[in-house]
N, C-alpha and C positions, 0 to 999 in steps of 0.2 A: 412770447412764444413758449408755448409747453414744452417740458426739455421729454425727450423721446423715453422710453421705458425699455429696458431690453426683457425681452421676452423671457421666460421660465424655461430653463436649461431641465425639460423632463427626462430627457437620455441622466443627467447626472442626478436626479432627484431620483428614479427609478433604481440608479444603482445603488444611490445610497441607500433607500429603504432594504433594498434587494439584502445589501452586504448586512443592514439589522437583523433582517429576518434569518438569514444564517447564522449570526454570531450566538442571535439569540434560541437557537436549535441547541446551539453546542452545549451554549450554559446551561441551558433547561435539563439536557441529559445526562448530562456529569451529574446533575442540582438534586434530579426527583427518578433518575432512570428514562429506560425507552417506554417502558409499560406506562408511564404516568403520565407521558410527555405526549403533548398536544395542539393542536394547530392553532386553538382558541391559546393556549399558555403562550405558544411562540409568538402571537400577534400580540397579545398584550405587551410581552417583554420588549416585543420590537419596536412599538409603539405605530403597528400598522393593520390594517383591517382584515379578518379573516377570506375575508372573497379575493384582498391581495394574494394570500397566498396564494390560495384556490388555483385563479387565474393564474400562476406561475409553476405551479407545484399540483399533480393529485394528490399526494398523502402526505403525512408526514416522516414516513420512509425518504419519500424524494428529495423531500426539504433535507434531510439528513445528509443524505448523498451528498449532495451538492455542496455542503456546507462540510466535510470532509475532504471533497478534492479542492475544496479553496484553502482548509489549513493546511494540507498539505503541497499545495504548491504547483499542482495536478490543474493540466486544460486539455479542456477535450478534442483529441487528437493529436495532442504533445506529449508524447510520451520518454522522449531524449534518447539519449542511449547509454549504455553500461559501462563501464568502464576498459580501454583494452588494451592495456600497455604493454602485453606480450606476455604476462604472468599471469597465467590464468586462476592460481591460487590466488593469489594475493589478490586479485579485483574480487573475486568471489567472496573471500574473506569481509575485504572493506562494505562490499555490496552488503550482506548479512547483516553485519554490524551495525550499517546503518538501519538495517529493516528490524533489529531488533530494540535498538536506541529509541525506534519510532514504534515500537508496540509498548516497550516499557514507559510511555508518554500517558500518565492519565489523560490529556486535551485529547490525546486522539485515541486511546488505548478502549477507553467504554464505548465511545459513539461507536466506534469499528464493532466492536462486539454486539455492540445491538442491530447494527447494518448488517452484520454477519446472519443472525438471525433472522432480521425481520426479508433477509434474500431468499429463504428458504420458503417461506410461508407467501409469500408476494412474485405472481408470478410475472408481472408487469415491471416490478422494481427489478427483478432477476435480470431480466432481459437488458433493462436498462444499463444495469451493473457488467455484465458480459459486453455489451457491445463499447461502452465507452470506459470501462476502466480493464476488467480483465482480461482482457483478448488482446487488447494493444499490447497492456504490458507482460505477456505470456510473451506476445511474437516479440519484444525487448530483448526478452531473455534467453529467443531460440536466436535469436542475430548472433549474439555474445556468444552462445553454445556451439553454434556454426563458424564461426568466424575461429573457435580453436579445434572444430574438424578439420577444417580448411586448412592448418598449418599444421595436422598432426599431433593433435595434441591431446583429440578425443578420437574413439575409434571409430573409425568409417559408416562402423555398421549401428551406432545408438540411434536410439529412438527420441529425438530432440524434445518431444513432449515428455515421456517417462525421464529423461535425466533433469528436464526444469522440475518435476514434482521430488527428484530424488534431492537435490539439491533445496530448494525452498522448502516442500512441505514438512519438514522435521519441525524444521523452527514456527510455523502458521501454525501446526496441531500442538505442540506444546503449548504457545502463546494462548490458544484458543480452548484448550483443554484447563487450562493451568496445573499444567503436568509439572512442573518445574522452573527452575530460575530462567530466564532467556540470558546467559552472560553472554561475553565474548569466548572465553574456553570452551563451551557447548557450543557456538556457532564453527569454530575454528574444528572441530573435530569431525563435524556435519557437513563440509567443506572437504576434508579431506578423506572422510570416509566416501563420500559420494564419489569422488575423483579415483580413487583403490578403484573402485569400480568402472568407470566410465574411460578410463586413459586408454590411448591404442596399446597394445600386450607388448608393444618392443618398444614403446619409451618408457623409458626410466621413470621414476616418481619422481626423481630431480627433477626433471625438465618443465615439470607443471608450474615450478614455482621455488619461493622459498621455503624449507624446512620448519619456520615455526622454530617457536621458542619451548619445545618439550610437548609430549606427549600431555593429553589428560581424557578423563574418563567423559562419558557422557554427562554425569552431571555437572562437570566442569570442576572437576579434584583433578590432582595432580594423579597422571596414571602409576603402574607400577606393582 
């Protein structure tokens, strides 16, 4: 009797080529750049066919994408939530921190920057990029932002989109400009400046959170 054969597990063969062809995005663009990098590079590296991609991906913009929210940890429609222990500084603070720990990441710091770009010029990947990464996690950040309306903690009357860009976009336009260092003492002050701002006018500064460990300047000197 012939012993049985099991069949070809193509759901896990697919994944696996899948998971090549983005590792091999990443390397290619750290390796040679976004401008150099290419579907025929990525397939060769992957060790998979270029009509692979094709059929999974139009450009290699999207191939990009894709292979971005897989380093980061990122599924589409999961976007979690923020952190809310009742200290609205200090979550904001650590939240920062981590987004800056994660730009100063060459693995992820160039592909972002060339996604960044090729979002502007791509109006298919734009869209792409808007509906599954940046709109989820915008409304992340308006829950979190709501959530210390809701206890007084920001004033009744802000405008939930204008305080997510007062608070985030300091840190993205420096990152993406490379205006300067991303420390932790430039986020920590980005954090509390945005907050001077945003707090209801009869609570306290105290009550946002804790004080920090001293004043510093925007570039992240010791103020003074």
């Amino acid at each position: 009797m012939t012993p049985s054969r099991r069949a070809p597990d193509n759901a896990r063969r697919n994944e696996s080529t899948r998971q090549a062809i983005l590792n091999a995005a990443l390397e290619l663009v750290s390796e040679v750049g976004y401008a150099k990098l290419s579907v025929e590079g990525i397939a060769a590296r992957a060790g998979a066919g270029k009509q692979t991609i094709y059929r999974w991906w139009p450009s290699k913009g999207a191939v990009l994408f894709d292979a971005l929210l897989a380093l980061s940890g990122g599924q589409e429609g999961e976007t979690g939530e923020l952190p809310d222990t009742g200290d609205l500084e200090a979550d904001l603070r650590a939240v920062l921190r981590a987004t800056a720990d994660e730009l100063n990441d060459p693995r992820y710091s160039e592909p972002m920057r060339a996604l960044t770009v090729e979002v502007l010029v791509d109006p298919d990947l734009a869209a792409d990029y808007q509906q599954r990464l940046e709109e989820p996690v915008r409304e992340m950040k308006r829950r979190r932002l709501r959530s210390a309306q809701d206890v007084g903690q920001l004033s009744p009357g802000v405008d939930l989109d204008v305080a997510v860009d007062m608070i985030w976009g300091p840190v993205r336009s420096r990152w993406l400009h490379r205006d300067g260092p991303l420390t932790e003492e430039y986020v920590d002050v980005v954090v509390r400046t945005a907050l001077q701002g945003l707090r209801a006018p009869d609570i306290p500064e105290e009550a946002l959170g804790d004080q920090g460990a001293g004043r510093v300047d925007s570039r992240g000197g010791d103020g003074g």
